[in-house]
N, C-alpha and C positions, 0 to 999 in steps of 0.2 A: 127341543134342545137336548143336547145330550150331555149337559150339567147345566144347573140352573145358572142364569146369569149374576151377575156382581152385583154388590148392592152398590145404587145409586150415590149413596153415601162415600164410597170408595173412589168413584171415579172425577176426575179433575173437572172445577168448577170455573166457569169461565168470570172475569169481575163483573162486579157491578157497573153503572156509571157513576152510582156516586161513593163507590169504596175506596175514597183515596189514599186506603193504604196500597191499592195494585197504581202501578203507573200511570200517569195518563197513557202510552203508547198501548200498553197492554188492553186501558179499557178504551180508547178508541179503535185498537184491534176487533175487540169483541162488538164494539158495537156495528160495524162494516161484515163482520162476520155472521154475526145476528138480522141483521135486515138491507143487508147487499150480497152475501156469498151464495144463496139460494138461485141467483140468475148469473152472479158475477164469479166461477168459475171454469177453469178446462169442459168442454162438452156443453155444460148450461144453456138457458136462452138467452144470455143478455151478450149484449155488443160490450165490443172493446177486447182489448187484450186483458184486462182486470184480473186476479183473481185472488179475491176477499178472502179467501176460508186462514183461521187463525191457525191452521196447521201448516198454512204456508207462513218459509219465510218472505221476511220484508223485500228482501234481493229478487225474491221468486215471484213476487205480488203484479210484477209489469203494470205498475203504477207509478213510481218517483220519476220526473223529468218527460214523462213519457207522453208524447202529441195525441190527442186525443185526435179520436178516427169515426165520431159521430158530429161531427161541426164544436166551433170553439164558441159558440153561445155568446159571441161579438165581443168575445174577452178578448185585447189584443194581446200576445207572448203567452198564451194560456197553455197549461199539460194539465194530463189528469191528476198530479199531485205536484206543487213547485215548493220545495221546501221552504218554509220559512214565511209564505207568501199566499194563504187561502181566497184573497181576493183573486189569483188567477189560479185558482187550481178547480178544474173542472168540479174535483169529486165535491168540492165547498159549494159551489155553485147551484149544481142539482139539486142540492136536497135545501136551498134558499128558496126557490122557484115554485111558484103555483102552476104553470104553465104543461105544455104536452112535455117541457123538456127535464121534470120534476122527477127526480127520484127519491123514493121508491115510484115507480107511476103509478100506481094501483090502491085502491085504500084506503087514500090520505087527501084530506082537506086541510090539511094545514101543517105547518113548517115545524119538526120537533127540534123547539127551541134549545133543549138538553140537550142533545145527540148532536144539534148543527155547531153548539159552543163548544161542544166535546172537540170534534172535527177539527174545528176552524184551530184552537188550543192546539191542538196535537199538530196540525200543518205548522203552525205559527211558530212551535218550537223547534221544528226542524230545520238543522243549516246545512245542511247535505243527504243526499242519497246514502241507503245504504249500502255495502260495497259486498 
């Protein structure tokens, strides 16, 4: 390095799940960002248009409305996020599932129930795309 780096303390902390002083959007941001932006950005391994990282915007995320391009998991009218509606929103879906179609796929015996309420909350509140 050719100055030591910042202190840890300095730099911006992403919320908790359960700090509900940040928003729910915020901390279902963080948590899509935290254990889906790893596959689910530009270049990454993971399928789809997706892209999770909390430095994207929401507009930028090619996630709201948006037909999922890995099968609709026999949801009928299903996207990867339908505002308002986590029953067909793919991303709700996945991480409900124990199956090969489960995300995260790797890791994981069982459903986090936190993160999936988080999710399903944060779809459920939304009445529109962001623009």
């Amino acid at each position: 390095f050719s100055a030591p780096p910042p202190s840890p303390l300095s730099l911006p902390a992403l919320p908790s799940l359960s700090d509900t002083s940040a928003s729910l959007g915020a901390r279902a941001r963080d948590y899509l960002h935290s254990n889906c932006s790893y596959c689910h950005r530009p270049g990454a391994s993971g399928q789809g248009p997706m892209d999770f990282r909390f430095t994207t915007s929401e507009v930028n995320s090619n996630v709201c409305n948006i037909l999922p391009t890995q099968g609709d998991l026999g949801i009928a009218g299903a996207r990867l996020l339908l505002p308002g509606d986590p029953a067909r929103s793919i991303v709700s879906a996945r991480m409900h599932r124990l199956d090969n179609a489960r995300m995260p796929p790797i890791a994981t015996s069982v459903v986090d129930d936190q993160g999936a309420t988080l999710i399903d909350s944060w779809i459920a509140g939304q009445s529109m795309c962001p623009n």
